[in-house]
C-alpha positions in Angstrom: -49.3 33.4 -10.1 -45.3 34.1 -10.5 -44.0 32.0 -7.0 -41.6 34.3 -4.9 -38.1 34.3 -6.1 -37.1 33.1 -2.4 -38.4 31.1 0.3 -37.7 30.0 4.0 -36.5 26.4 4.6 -38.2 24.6 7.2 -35.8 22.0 8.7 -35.8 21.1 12.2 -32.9 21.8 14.5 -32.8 17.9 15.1 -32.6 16.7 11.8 -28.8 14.9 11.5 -28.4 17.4 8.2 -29.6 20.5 11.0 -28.7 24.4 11.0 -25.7 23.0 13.4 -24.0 20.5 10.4 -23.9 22.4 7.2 -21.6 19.7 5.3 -19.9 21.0 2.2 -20.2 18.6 -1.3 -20.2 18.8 -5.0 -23.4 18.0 -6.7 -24.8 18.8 -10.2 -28.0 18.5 -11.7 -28.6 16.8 -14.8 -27.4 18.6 -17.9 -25.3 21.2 -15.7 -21.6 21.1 -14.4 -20.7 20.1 -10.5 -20.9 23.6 -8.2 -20.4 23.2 -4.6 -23.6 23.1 -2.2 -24.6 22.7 1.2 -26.9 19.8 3.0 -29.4 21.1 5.0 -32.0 18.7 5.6 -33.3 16.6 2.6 -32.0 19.9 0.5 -28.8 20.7 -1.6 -28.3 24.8 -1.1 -26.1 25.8 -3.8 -22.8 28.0 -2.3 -22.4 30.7 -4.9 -26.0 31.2 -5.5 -26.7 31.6 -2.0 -23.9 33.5 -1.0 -22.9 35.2 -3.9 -19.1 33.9 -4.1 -17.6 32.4 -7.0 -15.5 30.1 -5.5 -18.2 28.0 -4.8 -19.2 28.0 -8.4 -16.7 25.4 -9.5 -16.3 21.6 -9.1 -14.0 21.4 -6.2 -13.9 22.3 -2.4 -10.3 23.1 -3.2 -10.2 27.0 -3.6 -12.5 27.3 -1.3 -10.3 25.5 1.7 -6.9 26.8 0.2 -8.4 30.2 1.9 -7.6 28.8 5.2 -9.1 28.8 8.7 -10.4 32.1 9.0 -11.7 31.9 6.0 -13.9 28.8 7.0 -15.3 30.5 10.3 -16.3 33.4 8.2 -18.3 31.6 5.5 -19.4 28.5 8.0 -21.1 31.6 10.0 -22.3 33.2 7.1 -24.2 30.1 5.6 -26.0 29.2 9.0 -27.2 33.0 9.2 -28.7 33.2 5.4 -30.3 30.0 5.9 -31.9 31.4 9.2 -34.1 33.5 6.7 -35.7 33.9 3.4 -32.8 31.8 0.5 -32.6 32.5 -3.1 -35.4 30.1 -4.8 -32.9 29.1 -7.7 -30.4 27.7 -5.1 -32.3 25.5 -3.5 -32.3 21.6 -4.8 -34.1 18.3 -3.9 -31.4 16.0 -2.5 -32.9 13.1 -4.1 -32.7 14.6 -7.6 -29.2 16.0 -7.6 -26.2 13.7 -8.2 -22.7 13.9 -6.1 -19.4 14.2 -6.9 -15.9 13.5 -5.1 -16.2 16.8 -2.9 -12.5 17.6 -3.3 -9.5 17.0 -5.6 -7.7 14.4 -3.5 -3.9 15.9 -3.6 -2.3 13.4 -1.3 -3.4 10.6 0.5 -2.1 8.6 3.9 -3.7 6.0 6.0 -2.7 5.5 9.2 -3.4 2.2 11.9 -4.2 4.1 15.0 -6.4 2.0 16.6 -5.2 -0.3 19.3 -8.3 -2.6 19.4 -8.1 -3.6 15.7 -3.8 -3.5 15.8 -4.0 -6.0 18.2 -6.5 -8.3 17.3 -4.5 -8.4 13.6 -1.3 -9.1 16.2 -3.0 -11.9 17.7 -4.4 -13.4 14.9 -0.8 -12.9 11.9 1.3 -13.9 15.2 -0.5 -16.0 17.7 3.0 -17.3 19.4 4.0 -13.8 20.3 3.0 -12.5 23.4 2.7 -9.2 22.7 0.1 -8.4 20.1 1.4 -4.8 19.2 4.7 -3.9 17.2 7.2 -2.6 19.9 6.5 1.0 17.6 3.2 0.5 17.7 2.7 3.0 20.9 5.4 5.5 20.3 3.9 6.7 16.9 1.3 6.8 14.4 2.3 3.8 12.1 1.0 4.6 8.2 1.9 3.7 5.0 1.3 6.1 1.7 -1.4 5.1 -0.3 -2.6 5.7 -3.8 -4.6 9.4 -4.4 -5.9 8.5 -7.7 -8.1 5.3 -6.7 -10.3 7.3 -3.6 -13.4 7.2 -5.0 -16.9 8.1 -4.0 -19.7 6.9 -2.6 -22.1 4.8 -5.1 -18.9 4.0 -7.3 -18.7 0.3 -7.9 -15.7 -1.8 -6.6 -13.9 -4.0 -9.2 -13.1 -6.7 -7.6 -9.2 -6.5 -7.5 -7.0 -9.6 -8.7 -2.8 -9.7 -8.1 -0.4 -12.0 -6.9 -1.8 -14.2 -3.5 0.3 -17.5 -2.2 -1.6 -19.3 0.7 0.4 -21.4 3.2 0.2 -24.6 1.2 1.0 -22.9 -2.4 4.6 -24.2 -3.8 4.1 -20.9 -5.5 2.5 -17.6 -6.2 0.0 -17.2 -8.1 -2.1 -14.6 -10.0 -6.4 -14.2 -9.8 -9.0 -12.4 -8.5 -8.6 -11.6 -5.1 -10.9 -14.5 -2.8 -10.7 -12.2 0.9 -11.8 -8.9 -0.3 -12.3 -7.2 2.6 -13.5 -3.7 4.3 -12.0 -1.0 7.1 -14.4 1.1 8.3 -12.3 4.5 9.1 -12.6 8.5 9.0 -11.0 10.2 6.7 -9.1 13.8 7.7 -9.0 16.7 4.7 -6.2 18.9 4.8 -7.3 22.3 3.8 -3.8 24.0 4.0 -0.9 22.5 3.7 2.6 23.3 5.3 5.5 23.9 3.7 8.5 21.5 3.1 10.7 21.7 6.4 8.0 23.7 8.6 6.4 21.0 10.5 2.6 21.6 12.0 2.5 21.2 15.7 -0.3 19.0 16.9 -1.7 22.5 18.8 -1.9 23.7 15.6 -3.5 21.1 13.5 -7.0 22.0 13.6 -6.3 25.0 11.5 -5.0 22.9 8.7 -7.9 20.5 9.1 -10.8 21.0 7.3 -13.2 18.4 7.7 -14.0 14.9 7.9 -15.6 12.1 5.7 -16.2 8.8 6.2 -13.5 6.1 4.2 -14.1 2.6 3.8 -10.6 1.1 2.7 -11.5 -1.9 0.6 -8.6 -4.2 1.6 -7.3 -7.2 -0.6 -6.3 -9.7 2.4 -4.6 -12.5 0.3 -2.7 -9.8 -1.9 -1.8 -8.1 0.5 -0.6 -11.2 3.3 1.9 -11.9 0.1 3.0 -8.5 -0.7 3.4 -6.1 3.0 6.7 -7.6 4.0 9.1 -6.0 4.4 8.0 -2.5 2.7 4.2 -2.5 3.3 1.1 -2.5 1.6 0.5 -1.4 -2.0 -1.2 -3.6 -4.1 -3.8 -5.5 -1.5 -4.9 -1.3 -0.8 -4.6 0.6 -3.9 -7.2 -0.7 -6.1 -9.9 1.4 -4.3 -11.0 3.5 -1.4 -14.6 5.3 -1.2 -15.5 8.6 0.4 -18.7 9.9 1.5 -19.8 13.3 -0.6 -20.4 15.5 2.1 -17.4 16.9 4.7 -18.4 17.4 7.8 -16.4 20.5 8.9 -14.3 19.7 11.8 -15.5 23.2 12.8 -19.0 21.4 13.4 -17.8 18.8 15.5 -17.1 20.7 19.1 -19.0 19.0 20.7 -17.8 15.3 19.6 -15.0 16.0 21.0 -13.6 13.9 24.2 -10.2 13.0 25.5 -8.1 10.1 23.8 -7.7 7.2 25.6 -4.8 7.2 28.2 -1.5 6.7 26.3 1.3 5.0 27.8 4.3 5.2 27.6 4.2 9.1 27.3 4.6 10.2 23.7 7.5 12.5 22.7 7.0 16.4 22.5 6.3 16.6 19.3 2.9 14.2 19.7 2.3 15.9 22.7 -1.0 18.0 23.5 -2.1 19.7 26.7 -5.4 17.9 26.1 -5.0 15.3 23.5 -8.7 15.4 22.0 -10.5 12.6 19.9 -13.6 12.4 18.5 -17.3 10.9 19.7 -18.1 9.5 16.5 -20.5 6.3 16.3 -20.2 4.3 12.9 -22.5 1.4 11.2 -21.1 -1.1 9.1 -24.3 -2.6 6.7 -23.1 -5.5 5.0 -26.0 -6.4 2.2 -28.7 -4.4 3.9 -27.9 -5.6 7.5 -26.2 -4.1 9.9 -22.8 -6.0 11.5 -20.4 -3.8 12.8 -20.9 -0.3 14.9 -17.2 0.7 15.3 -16.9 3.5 17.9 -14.2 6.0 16.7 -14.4 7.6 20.5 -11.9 4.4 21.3 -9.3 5.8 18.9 -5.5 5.6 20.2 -3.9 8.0 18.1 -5.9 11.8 17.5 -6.4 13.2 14.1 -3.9 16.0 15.9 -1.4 13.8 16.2 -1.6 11.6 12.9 -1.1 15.1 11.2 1.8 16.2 13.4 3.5 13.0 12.9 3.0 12.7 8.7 4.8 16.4 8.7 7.5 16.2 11.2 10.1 15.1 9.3 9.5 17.8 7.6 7.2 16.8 4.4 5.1 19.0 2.9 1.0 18.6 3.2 -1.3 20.4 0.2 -4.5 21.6 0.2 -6.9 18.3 -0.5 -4.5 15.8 1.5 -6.4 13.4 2.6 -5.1 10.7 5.6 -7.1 8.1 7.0 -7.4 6.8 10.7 -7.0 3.3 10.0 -10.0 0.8 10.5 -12.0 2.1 13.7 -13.0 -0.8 16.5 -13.7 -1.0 19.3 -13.0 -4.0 22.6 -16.4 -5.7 21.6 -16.7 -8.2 18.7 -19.7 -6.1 17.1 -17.2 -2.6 17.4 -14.6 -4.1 14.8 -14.8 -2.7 11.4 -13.0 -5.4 9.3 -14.0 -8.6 8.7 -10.9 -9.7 9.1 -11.1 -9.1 12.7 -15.3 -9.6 12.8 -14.7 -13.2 11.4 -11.5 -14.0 13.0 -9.7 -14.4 9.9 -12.7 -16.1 8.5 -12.8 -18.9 11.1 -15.5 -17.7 12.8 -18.4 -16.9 10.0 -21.2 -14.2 10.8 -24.4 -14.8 9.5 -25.4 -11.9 7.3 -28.8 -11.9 5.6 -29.4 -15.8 6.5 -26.0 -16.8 5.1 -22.6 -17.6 6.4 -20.4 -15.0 5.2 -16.7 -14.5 5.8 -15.5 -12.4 3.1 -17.0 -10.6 0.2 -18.4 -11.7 -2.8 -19.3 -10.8 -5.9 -22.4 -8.5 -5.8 -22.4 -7.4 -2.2 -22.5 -4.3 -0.9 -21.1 -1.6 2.1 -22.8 0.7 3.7 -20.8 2.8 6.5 -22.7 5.5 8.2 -22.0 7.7 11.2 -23.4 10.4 13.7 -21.9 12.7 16.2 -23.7 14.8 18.8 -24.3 18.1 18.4 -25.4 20.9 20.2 -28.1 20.4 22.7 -28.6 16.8 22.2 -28.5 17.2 18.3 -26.9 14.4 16.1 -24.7 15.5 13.3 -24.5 13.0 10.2 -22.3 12.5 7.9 -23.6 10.8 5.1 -22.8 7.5 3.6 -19.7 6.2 1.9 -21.7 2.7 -0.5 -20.0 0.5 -2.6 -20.8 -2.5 -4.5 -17.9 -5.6 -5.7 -18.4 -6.5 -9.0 -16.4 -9.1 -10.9 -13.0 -8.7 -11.6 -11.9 -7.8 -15.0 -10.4 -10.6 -15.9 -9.5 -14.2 -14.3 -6.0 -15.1 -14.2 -4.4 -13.3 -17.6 -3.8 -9.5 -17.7 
């Protein structure tokens, strides 16, 4: 018997990949190039097929976001309603037998340090004399630094364990190996869908139409590197070597109901950071550090709004592209099991955590990091967002490029 050429989808309203999440991703299936799809429970709907638009037929989320806000409501409401009934047979996919791709073309890329939990706990801990953990900036602006585009990566891509220039206290003088405090920063990751134009700043009232969606971002930080390299122009090195995404963006659209208020911010920020509600996100992360869990970062207790990063990166006028990307900085939270560095949840690695029946500070060779979050959704729903995984492997070589 022929089956039916299409078929209805049963997926409860509750499951984290539910009618009320509809992630975008690139997947492919083996022999076949990378098209975009949907997650809707444990199934990857392909976008063109199901839809009957060719932008989705291609390897990137790019064209497809470049069509801007509207555009997004229009199709976002259009998936939910076809998947409400009988779907194309050939577009529907097993998760577990397609594999994923970086979702977008990564134009730009910006991370930012907007949580005052982990800024000061790094205050405390790179300057324990001073009494005031934060930078006297530190609440008058988004502090960032530009990162490297070409080194986001995604999730299952193994982490080459990055070597460089390090000098500890005691060392007459630098020198050059593998890094020995490889380190994580659990943080969300902000897509710019369109861009604005050099010299027209966005307004934080009008961010969310250039924002598209968000993935979680683990920056894998090189702590010795980068303790020799940041003054006085910042990090480079100690960052650059790798960051990993999650394959599915959540679209911001999705996430109405995670939003609540930022925390209080004094003093009152200029104009230009100013919003008539400033509005964060109800986000809950998990750290899993070899298979355990050790961190769970709540990005609810995040200083700066994704609004306001985004006003602040473009108003001295520079130019954002469809497929920027800019990071929050490392999410955590006032307890010890909210911070999402080890750097912070080891104390500088004087205060070791036991993970998997060892004393661990920082990571080694073979380890592996897991970040995972959920939002609510409508009606008590959760919304997921995936995983962003990585594993450190060896570096390349020891001491001699």
């Amino acid at each position: 018997m022929t089956p039916s050429p299409t078929l209805r989808l049963d997926v409860p309203q509750d499951d984290l990949f539910g009618i009320h999440n509809l992630p975008y991703g690139v997947y492919s299936l083996p022999g076949r190039a990378p098209r975009v799809g949907t997650r809707y429970g444990e199934h990857v709907v392909d976008l063109a097929t199901l839809l009957g638009d060719q932008v989705f037929a291609g390897p990137s989320l790019n064209p497809f976001m470049a069509q801007g806000h509207d555009r997004w409501v229009q199709v976002r409401s259009a998936i939910a309603a076809a998947l409400r009934g009988e779907v194309p047979r050939a577009a529907v996919h097993s998760a577990a037998e397609v594999t994923l791709h970086l979702p977008f073309d990564v134009a730009d890329y910006v991370d930012f340090y907007a949580s005052e939990h982990h800024a000061a706990n790094l205050g405390r801990l790179f300057r324990p004399d001073n009494p005031e953990p934060l930078m006297p900036n530190w609440k008058h602006l988004p502090v960032g630094y530009h990162g490297r585009a070409a080194s986001v990566v995604v999730s299952g891509t193994d982490i080459v364990r990055p070597a460089g220039q390090r000098k500890g206290p005691s060392d007459p003088a630098p020198v050059f190996g593998p890094s020995v405090r490889l380190d994580i920063e659990a943080e969300l990751g902000f897509v710019v869908g369109t861009g604005n134009a050099l010299g027209e700043p966005v307004a934080a009232g009008h961010a969310e139409r250039h924002l598209f969606g968000v993935v979680l971002f683990n920056d894998w930080s090189a702590r010795d590197i980068q303790a020799w390299e940041y003054v006085p122009l910042g990090p480079n090195l100690g960052k650059s070597f790798a960051s990993t995404v999650s394959p599915w963006v959540v679209p911001l659209l999705a996430l109405t109901e995670a939003r609540v208020r930022t925390p209080v911010q004094e003093p009152e920020v200029l104009p230009y950071l100013a919003l008539d509600v400033p509005w964060g996100l109800d986000i809950d992360l998990e750290v899993e550090w070899n298979g355990e869990v050790v961190s769970r970062p709540p990005y609810a207790a995040m200083y700066w709004s994704p609004a306001q990063m985004l006003a602040h990166l473009t108003v001295n006028g520079a130019p954002t592209r469809t497929g920027d990307l800019f990071a929050s900085g490392t999410v955590s939270g006032p307890a010890k099991d909210q911070r999402g560095a080890f750097i912070e949840l080891t104390w500088g690695g004087a205060e070791p955590v036991t993970v998997a029946g060892e004393l661990r500070t920082f990571l080694e060779d073979g380890d592996e990091v897991v970040l995972r979050a959920t939002a609510p959704g409508p009606g008590g729903t959760r919304i997921g967002f995936g995983e962003a995984r990585g594993r450190v492997v060896p570096a390349r070589h020891g001491g001699e490029v």
